[in-house]
PDB file of N, CA, C and O in Angstrom:
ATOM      1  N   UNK A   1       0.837  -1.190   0.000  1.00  0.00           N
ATOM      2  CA  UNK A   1       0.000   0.000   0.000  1.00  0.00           C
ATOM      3  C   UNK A   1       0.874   1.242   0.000  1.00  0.00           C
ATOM      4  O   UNK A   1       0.808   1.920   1.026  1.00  0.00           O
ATOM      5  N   UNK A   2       1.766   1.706  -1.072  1.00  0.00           N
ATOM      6  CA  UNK A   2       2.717   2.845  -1.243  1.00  0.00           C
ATOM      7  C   UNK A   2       1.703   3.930  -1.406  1.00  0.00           C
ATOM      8  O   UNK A   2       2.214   5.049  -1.459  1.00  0.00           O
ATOM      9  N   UNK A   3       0.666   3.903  -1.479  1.00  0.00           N
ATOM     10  CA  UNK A   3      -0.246   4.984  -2.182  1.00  0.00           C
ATOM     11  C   UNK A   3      -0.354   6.553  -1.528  1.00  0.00           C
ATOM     12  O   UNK A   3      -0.758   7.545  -2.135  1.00  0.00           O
ATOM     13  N   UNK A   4       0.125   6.495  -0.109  1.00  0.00           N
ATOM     14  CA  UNK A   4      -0.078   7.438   0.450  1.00  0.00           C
ATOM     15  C   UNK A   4       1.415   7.885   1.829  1.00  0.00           C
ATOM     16  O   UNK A   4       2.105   7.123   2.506  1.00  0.00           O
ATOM     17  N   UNK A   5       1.404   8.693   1.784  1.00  0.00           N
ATOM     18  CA  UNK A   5       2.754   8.912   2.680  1.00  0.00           C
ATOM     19  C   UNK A   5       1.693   9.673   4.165  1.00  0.00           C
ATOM     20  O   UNK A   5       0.660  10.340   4.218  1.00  0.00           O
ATOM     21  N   UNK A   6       2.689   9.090   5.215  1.00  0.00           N
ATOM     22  CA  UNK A   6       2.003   9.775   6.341  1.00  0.00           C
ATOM     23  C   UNK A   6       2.847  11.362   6.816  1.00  0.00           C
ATOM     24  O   UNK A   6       4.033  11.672   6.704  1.00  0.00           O
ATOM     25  N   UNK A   7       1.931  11.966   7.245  1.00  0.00           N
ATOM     26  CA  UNK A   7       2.429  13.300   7.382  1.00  0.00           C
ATOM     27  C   UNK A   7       2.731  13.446   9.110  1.00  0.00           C
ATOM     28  O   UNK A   7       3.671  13.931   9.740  1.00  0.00           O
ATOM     29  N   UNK A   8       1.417  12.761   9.533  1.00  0.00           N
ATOM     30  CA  UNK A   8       1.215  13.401  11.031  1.00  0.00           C
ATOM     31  C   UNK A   8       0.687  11.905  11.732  1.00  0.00           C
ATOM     32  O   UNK A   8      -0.138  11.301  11.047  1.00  0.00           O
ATOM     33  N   UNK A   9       0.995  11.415  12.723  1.00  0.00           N
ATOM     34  CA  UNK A   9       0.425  10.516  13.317  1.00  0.00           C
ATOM     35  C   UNK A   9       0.076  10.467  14.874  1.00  0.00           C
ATOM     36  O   UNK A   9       1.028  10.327  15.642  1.00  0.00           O
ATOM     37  N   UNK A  10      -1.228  10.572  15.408  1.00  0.00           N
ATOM     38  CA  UNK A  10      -1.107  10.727  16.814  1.00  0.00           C
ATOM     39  C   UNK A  10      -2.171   9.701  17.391  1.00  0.00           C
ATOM     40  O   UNK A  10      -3.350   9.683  17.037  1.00  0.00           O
ATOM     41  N   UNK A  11      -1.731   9.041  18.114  1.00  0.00           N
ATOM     42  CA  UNK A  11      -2.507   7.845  19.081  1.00  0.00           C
ATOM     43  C   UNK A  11      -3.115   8.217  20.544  1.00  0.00           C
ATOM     44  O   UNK A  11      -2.303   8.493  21.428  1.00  0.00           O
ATOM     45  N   UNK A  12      -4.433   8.237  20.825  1.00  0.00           N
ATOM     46  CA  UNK A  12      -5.691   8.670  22.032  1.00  0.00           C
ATOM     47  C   UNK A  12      -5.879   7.404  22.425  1.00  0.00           C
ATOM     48  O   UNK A  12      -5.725   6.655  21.460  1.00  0.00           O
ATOM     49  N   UNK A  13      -6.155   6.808  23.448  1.00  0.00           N
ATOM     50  CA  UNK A  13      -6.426   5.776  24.180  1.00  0.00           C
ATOM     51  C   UNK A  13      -8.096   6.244  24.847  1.00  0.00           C
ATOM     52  O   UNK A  13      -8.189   7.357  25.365  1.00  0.00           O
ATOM     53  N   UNK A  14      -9.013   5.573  24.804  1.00  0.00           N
ATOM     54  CA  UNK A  14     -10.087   5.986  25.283  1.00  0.00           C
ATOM     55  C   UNK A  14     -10.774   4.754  25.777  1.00  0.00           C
ATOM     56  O   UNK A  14     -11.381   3.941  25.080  1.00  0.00           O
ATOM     57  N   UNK A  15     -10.554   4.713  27.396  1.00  0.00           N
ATOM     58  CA  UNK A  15     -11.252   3.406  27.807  1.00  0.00           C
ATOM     59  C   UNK A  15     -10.170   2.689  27.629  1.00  0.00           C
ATOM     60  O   UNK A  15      -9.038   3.054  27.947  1.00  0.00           O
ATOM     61  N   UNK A  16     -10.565   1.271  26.936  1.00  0.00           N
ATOM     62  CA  UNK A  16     -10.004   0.227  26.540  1.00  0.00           C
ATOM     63  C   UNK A  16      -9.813   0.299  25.215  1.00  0.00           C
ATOM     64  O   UNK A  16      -9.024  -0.547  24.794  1.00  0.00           O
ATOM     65  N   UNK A  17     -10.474   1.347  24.062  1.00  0.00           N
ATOM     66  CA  UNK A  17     -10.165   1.366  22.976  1.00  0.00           C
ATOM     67  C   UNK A  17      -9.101   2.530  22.769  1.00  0.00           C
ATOM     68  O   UNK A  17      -8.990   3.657  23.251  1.00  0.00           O
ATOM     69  N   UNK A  18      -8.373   1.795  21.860  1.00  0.00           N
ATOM     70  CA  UNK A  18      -7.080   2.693  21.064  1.00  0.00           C
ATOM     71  C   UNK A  18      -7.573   3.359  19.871  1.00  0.00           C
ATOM     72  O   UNK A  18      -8.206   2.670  19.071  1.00  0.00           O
ATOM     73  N   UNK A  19      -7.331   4.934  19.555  1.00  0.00           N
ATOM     74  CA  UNK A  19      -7.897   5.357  18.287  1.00  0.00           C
ATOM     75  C   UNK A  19      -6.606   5.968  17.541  1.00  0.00           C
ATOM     76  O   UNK A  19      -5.946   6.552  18.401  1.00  0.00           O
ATOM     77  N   UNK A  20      -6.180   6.034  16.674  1.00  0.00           N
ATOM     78  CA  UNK A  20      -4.650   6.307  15.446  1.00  0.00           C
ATOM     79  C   UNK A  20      -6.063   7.459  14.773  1.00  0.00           C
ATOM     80  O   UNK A  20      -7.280   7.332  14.641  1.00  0.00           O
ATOM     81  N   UNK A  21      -4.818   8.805  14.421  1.00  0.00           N
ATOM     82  CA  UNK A  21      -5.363   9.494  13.732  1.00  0.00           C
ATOM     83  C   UNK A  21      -4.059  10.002  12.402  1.00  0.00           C
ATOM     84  O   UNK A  21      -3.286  10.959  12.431  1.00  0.00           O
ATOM     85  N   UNK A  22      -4.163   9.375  11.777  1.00  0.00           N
ATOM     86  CA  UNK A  22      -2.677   9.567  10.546  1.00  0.00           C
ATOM     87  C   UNK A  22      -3.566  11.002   9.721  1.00  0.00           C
ATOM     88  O   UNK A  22      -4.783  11.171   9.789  1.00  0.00           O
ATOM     89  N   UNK A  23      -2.625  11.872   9.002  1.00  0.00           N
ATOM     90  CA  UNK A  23      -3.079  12.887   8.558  1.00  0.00           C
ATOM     91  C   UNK A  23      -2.211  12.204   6.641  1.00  0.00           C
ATOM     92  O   UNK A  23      -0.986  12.079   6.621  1.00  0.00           O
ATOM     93  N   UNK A  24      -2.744  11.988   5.786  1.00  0.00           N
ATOM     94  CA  UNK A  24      -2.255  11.434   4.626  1.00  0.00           C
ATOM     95  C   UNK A  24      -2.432  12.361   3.336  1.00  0.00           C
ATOM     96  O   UNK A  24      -3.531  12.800   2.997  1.00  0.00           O
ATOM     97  N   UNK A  25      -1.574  12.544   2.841  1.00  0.00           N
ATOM     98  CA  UNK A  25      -0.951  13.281   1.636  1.00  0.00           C
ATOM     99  C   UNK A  25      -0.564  12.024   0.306  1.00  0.00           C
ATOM    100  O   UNK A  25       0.312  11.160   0.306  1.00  0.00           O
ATOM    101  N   UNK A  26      -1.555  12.344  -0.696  1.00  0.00           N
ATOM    102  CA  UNK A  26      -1.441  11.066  -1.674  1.00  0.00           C
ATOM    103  C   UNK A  26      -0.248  11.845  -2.453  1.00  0.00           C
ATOM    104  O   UNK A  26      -0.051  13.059  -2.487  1.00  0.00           O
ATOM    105  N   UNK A  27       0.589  10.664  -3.151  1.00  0.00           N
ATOM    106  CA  UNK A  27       1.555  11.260  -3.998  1.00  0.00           C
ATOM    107  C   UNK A  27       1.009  11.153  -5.584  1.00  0.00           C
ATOM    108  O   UNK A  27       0.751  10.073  -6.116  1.00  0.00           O
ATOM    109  N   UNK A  28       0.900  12.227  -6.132  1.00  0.00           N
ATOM    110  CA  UNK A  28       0.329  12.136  -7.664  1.00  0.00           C
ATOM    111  C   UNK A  28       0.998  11.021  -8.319  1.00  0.00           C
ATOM    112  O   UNK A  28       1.064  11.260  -9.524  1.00  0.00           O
ATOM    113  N   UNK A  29       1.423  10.110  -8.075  1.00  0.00           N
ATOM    114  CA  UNK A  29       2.242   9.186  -9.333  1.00  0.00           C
ATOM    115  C   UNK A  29       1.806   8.207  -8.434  1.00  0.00           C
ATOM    116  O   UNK A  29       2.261   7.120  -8.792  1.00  0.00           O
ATOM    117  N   UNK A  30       1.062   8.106  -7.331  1.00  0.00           N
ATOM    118  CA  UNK A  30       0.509   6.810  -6.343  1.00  0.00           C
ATOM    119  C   UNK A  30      -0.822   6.911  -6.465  1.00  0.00           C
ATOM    120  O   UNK A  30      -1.412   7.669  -5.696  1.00  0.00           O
ATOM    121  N   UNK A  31      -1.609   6.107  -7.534  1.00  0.00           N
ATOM    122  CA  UNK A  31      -2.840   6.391  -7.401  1.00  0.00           C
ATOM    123  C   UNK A  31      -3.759   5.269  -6.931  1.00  0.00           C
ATOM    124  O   UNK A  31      -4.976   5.453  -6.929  1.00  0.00           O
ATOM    125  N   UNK A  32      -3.367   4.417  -6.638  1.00  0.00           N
ATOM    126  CA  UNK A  32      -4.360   3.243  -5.967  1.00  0.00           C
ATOM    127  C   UNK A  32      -3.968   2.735  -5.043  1.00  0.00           C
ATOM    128  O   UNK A  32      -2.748   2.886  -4.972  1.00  0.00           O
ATOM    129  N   UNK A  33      -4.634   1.807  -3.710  1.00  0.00           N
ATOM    130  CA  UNK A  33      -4.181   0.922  -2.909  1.00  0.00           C
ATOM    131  C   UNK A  33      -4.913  -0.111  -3.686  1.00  0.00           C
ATOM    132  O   UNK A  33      -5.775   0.212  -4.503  1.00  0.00           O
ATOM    133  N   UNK A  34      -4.595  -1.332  -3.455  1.00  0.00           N
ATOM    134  CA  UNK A  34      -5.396  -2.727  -3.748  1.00  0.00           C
ATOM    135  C   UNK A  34      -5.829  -3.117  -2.132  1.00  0.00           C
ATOM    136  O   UNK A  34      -5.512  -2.799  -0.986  1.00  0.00           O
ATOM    137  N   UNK A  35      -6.676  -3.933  -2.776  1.00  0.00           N
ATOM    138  CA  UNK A  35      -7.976  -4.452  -1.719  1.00  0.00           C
ATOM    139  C   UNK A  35      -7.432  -4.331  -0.927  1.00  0.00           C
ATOM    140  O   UNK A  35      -6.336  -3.810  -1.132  1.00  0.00           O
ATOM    141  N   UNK A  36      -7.763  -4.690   0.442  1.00  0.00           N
ATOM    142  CA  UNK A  36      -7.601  -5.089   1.396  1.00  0.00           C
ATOM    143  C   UNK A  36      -8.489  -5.485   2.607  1.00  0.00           C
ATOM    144  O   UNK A  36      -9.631  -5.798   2.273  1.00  0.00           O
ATOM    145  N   UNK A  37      -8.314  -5.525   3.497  1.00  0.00           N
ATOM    146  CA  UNK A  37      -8.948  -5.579   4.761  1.00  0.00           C
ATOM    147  C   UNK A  37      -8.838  -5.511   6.562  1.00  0.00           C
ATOM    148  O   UNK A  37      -8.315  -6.526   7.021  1.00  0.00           O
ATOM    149  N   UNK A  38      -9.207  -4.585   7.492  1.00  0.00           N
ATOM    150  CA  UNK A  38      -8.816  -4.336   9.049  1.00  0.00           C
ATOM    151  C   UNK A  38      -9.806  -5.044   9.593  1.00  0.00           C
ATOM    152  O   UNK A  38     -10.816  -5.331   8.950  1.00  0.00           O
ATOM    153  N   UNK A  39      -9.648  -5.340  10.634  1.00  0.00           N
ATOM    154  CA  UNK A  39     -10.492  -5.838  11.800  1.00  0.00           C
ATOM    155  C   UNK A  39     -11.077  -4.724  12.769  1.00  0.00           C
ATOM    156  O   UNK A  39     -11.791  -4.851  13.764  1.00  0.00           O
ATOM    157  N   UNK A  40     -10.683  -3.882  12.321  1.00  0.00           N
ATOM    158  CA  UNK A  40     -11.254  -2.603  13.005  1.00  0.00           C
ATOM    159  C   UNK A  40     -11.928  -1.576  12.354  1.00  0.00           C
ATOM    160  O   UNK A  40     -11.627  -1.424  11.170  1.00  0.00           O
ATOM    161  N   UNK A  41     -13.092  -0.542  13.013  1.00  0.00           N
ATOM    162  CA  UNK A  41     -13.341   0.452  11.894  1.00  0.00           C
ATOM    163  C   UNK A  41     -12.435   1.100  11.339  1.00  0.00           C
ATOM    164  O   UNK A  41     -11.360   0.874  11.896  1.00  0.00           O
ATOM    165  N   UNK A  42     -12.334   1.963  10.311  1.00  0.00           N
ATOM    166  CA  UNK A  42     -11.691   3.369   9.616  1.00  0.00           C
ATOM    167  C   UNK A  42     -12.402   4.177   9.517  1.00  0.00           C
ATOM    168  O   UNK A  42     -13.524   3.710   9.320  1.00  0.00           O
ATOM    169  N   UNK A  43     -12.393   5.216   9.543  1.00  0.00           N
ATOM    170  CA  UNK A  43     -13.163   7.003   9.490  1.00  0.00           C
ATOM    171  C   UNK A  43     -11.652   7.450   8.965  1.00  0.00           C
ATOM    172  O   UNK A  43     -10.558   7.573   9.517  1.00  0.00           O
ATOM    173  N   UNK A  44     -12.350   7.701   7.094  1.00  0.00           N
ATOM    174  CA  UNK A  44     -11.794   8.546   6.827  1.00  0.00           C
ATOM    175  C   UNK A  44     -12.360   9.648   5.767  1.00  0.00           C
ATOM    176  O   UNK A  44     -13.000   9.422   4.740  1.00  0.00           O
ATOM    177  N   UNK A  45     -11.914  11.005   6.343  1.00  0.00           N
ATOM    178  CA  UNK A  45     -12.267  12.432   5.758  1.00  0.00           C
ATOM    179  C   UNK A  45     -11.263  13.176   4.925  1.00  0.00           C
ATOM    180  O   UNK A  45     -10.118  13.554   5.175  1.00  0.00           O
ATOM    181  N   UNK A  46     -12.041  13.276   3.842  1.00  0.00           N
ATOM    182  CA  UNK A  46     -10.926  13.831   2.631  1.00  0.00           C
ATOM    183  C   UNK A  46     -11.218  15.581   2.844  1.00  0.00           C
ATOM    184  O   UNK A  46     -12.296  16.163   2.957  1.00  0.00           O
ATOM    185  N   UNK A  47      -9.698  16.180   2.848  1.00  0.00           N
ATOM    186  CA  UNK A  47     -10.111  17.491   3.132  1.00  0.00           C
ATOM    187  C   UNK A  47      -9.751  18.231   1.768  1.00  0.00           C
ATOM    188  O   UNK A  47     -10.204  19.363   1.596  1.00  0.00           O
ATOM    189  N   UNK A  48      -8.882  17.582   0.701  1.00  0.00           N
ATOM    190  CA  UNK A  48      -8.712  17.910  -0.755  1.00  0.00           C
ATOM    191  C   UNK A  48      -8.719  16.861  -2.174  1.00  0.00           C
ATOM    192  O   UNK A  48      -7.896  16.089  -2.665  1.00  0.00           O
ATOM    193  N   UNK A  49     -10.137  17.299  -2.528  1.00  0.00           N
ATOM    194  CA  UNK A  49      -9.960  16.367  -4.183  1.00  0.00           C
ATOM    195  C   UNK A  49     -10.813  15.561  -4.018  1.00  0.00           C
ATOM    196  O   UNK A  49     -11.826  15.870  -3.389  1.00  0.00           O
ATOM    197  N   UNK A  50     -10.642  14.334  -4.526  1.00  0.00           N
ATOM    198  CA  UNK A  50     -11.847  13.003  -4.121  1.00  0.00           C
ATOM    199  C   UNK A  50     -10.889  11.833  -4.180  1.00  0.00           C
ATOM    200  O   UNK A  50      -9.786  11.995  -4.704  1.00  0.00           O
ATOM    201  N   UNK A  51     -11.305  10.464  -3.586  1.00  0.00           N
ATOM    202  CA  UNK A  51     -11.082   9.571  -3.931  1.00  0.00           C
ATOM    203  C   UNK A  51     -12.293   8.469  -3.695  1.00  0.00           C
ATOM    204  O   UNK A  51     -13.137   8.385  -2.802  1.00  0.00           O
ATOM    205  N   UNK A  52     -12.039   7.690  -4.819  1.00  0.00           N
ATOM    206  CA  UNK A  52     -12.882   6.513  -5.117  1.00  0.00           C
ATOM    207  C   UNK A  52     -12.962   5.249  -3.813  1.00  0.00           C
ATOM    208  O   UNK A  52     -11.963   4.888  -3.190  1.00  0.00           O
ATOM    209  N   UNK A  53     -14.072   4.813  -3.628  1.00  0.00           N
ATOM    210  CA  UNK A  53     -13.584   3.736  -2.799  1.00  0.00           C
ATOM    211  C   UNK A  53     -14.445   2.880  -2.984  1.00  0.00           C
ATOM    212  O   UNK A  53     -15.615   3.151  -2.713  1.00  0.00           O
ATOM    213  N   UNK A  54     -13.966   1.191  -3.671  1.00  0.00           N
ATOM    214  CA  UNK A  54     -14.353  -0.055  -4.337  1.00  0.00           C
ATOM    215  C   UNK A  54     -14.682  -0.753  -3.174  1.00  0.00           C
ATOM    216  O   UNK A  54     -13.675  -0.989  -2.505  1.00  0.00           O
ATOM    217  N   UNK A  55     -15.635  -1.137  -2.725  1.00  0.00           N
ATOM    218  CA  UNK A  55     -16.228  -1.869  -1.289  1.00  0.00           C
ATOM    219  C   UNK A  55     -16.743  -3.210  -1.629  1.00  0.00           C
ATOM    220  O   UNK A  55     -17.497  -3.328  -2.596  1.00  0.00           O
ATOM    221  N   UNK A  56     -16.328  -4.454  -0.762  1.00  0.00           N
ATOM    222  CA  UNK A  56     -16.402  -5.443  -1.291  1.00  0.00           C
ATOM    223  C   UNK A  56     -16.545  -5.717  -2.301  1.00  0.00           C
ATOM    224  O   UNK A  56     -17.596  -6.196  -2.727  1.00  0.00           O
ATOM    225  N   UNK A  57     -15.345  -5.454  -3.104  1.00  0.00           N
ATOM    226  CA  UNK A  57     -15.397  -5.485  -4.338  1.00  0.00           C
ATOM    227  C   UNK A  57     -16.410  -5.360  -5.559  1.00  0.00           C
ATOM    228  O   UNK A  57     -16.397  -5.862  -6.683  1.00  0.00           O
ATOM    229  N   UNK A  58     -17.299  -4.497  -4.909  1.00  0.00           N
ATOM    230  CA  UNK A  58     -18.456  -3.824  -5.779  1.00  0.00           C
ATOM    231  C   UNK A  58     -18.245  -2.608  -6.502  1.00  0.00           C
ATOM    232  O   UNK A  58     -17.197  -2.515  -7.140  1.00  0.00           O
ATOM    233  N   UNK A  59     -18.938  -1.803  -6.511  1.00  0.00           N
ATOM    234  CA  UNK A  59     -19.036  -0.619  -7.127  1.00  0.00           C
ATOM    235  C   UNK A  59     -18.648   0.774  -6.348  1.00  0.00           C
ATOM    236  O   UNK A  59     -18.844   0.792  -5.133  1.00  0.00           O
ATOM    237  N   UNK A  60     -18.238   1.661  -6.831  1.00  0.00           N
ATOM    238  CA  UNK A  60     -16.953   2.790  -6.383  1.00  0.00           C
ATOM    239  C   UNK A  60     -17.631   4.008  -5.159  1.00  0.00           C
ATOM    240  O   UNK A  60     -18.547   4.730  -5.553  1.00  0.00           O
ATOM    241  N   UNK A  61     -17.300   4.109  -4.215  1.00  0.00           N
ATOM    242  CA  UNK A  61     -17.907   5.172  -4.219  1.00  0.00           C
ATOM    243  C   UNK A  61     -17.056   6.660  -3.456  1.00  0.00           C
ATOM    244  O   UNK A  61     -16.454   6.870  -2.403  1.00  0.00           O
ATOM    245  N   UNK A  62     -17.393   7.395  -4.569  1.00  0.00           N
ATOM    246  CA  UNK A  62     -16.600   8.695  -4.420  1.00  0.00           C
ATOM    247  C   UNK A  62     -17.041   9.573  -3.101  1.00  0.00           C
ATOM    248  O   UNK A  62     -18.137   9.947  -2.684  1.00  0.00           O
ATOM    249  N   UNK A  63     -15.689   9.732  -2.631  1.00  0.00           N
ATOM    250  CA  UNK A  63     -15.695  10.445  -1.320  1.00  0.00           C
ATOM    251  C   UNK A  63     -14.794  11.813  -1.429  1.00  0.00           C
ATOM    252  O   UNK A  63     -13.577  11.690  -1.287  1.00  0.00           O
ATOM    253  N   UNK A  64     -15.594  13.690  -1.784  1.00  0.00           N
ATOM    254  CA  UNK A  64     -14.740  14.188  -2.067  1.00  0.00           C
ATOM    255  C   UNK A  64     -14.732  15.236  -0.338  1.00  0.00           C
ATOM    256  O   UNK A  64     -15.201  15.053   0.785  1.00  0.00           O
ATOM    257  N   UNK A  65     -13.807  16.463  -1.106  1.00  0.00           N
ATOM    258  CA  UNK A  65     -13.695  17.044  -0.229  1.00  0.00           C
ATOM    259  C   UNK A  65     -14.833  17.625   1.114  1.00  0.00           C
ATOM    260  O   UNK A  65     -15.933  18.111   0.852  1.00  0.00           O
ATOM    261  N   UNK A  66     -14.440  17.498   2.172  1.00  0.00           N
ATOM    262  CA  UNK A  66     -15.522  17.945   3.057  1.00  0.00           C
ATOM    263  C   UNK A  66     -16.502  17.080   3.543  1.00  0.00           C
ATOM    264  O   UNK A  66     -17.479  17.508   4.158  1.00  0.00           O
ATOM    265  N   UNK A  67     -16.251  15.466   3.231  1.00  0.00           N
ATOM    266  CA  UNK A  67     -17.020  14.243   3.105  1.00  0.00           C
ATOM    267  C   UNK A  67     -16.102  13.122   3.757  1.00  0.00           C
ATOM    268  O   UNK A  67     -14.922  12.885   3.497  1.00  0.00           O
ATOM    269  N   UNK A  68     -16.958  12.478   4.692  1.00  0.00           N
ATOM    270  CA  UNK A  68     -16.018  11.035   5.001  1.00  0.00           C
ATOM    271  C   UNK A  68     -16.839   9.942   4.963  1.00  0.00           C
ATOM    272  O   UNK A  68     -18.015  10.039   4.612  1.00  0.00           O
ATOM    273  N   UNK A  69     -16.272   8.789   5.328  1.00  0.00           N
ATOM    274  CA  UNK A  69     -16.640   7.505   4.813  1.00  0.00           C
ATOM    275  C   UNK A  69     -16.630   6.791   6.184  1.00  0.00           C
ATOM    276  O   UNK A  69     -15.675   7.270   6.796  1.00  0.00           O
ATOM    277  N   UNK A  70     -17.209   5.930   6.896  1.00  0.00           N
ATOM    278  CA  UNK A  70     -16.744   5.217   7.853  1.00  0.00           C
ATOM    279  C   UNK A  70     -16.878   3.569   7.038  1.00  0.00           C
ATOM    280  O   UNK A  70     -17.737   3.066   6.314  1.00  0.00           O
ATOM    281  N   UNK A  71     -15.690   3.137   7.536  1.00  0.00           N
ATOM    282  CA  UNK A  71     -15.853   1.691   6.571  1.00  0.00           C
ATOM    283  C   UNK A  71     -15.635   0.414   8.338  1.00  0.00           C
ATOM    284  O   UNK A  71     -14.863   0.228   9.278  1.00  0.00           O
ATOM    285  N   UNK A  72     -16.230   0.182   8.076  1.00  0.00           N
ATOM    286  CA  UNK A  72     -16.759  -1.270   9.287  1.00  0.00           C
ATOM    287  C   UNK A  72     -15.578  -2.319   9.090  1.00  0.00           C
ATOM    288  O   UNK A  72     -14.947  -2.663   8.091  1.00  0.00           O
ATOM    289  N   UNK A  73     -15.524  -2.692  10.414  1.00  0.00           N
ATOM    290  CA  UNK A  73     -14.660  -3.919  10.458  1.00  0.00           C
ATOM    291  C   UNK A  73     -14.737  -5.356   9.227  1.00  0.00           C
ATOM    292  O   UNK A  73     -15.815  -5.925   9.053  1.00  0.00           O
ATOM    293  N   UNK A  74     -13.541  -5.773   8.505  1.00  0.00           N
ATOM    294  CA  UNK A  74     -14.026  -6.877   8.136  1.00  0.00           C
ATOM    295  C   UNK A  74     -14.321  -6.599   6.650  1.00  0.00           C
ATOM    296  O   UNK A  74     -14.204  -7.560   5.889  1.00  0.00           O
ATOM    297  N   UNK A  75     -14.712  -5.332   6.108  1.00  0.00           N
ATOM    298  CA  UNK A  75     -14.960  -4.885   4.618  1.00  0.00           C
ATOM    299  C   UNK A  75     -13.701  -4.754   3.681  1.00  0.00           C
ATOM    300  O   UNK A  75     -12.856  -3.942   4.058  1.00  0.00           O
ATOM    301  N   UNK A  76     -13.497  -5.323   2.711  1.00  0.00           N
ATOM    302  CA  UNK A  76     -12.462  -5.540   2.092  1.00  0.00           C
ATOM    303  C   UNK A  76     -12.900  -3.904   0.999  1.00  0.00           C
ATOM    304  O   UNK A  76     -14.041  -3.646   0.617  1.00  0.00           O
ATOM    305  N   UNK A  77     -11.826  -3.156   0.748  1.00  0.00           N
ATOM    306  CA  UNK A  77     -11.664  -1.673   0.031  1.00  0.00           C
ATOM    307  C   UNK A  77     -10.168  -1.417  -0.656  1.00  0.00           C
ATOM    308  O   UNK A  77      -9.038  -1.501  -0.174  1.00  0.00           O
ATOM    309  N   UNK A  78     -10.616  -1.088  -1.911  1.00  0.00           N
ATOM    310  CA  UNK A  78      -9.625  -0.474  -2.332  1.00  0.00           C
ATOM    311  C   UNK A  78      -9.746   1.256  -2.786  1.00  0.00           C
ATOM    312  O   UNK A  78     -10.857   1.688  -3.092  1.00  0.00           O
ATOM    313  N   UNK A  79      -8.675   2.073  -2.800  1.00  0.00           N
ATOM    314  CA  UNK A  79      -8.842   2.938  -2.840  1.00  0.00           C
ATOM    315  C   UNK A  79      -7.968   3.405  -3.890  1.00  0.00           C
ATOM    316  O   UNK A  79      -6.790   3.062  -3.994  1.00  0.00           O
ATOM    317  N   UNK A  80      -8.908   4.635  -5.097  1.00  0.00           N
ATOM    318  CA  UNK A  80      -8.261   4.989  -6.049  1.00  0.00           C
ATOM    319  C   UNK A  80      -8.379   6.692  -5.940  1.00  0.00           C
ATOM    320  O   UNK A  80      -9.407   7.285  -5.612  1.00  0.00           O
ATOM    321  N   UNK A  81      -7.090   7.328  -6.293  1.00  0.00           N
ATOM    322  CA  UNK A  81      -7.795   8.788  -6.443  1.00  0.00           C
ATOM    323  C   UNK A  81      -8.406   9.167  -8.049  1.00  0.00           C
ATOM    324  O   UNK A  81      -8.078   8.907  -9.207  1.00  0.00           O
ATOM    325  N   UNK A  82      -9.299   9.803  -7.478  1.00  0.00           N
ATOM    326  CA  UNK A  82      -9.915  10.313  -8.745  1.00  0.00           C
ATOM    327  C   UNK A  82      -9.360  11.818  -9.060  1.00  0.00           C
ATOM    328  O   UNK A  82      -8.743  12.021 -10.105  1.00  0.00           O
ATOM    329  N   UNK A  83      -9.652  13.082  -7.924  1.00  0.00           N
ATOM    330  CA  UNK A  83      -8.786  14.175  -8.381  1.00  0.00           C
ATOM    331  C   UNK A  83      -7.431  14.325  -6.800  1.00  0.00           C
ATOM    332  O   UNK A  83      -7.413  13.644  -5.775  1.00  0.00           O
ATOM    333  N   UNK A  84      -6.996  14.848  -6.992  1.00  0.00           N
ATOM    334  CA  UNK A  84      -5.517  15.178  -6.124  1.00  0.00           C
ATOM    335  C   UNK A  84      -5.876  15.237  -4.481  1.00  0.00           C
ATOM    336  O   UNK A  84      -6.232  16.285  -3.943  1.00  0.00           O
ATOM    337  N   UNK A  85      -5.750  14.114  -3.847  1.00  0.00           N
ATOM    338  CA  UNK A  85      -6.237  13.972  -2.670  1.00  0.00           C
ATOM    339  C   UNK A  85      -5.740  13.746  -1.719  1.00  0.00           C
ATOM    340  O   UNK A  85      -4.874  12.872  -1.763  1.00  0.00           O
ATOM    341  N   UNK A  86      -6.090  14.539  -0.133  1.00  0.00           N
ATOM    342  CA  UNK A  86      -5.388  14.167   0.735  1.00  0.00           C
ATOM    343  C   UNK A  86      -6.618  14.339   1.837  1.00  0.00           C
ATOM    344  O   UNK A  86      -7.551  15.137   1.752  1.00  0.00           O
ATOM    345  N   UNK A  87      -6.353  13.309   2.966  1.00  0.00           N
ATOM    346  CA  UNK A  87      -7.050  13.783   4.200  1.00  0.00           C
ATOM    347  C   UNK A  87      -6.755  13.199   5.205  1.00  0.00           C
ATOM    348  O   UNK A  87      -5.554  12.945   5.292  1.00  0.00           O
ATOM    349  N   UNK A  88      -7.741  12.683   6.496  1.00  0.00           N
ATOM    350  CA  UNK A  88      -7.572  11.623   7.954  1.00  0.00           C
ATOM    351  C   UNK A  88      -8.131  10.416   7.240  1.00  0.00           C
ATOM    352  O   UNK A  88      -8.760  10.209   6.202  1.00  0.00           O
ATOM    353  N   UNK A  89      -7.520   9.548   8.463  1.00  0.00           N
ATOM    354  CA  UNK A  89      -7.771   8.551   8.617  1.00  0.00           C
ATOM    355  C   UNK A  89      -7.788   8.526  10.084  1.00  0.00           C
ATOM    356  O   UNK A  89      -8.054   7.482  10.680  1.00  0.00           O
TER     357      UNK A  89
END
């Protein structure tokens, strides 16, 4: 998964759950991750451009600026940019 470089990374402990907040900057010549899959949720908010996101290997769905996605434990996603994108995770 080269697709994205991390900028900022900071870890909150809440309770018994651990939450990672990476701040990600896509590199224009990195435009896809392939599938994959976490055992945990993701919340992620694009704050420039859009990117695509292929959910169980179905059909795409574009997440642009000012918009986030929460993707559930266990969902296999790949992620493509569509225009010049960066945001959280």
């Amino acid at each position: 998964m080269g697709a994205f470089a991390y900028e900022a990374e900071q870890t909150i402990s809440i309770s018994d759950a651990q939450i990672v907040f990476i701040h990600l900057i896509y590199h224009s010549n990195k435009l896809f991750t392939d599938n994959h899959v976490h055992s945990y949720y993701e919340f992620h908010y694009i704050t420039e451009g859009t990117t695509s996101y292929t959910m169980n290997f179905g059909g795409a769905i574009p997440v642009s600026a000012g918009e986030w996605l929460l993707i559930g434990p266990d969902a296999w996603y790949e992620e493509s940019i569509v225009a010049k994108s960066s945001g959280y995770v």
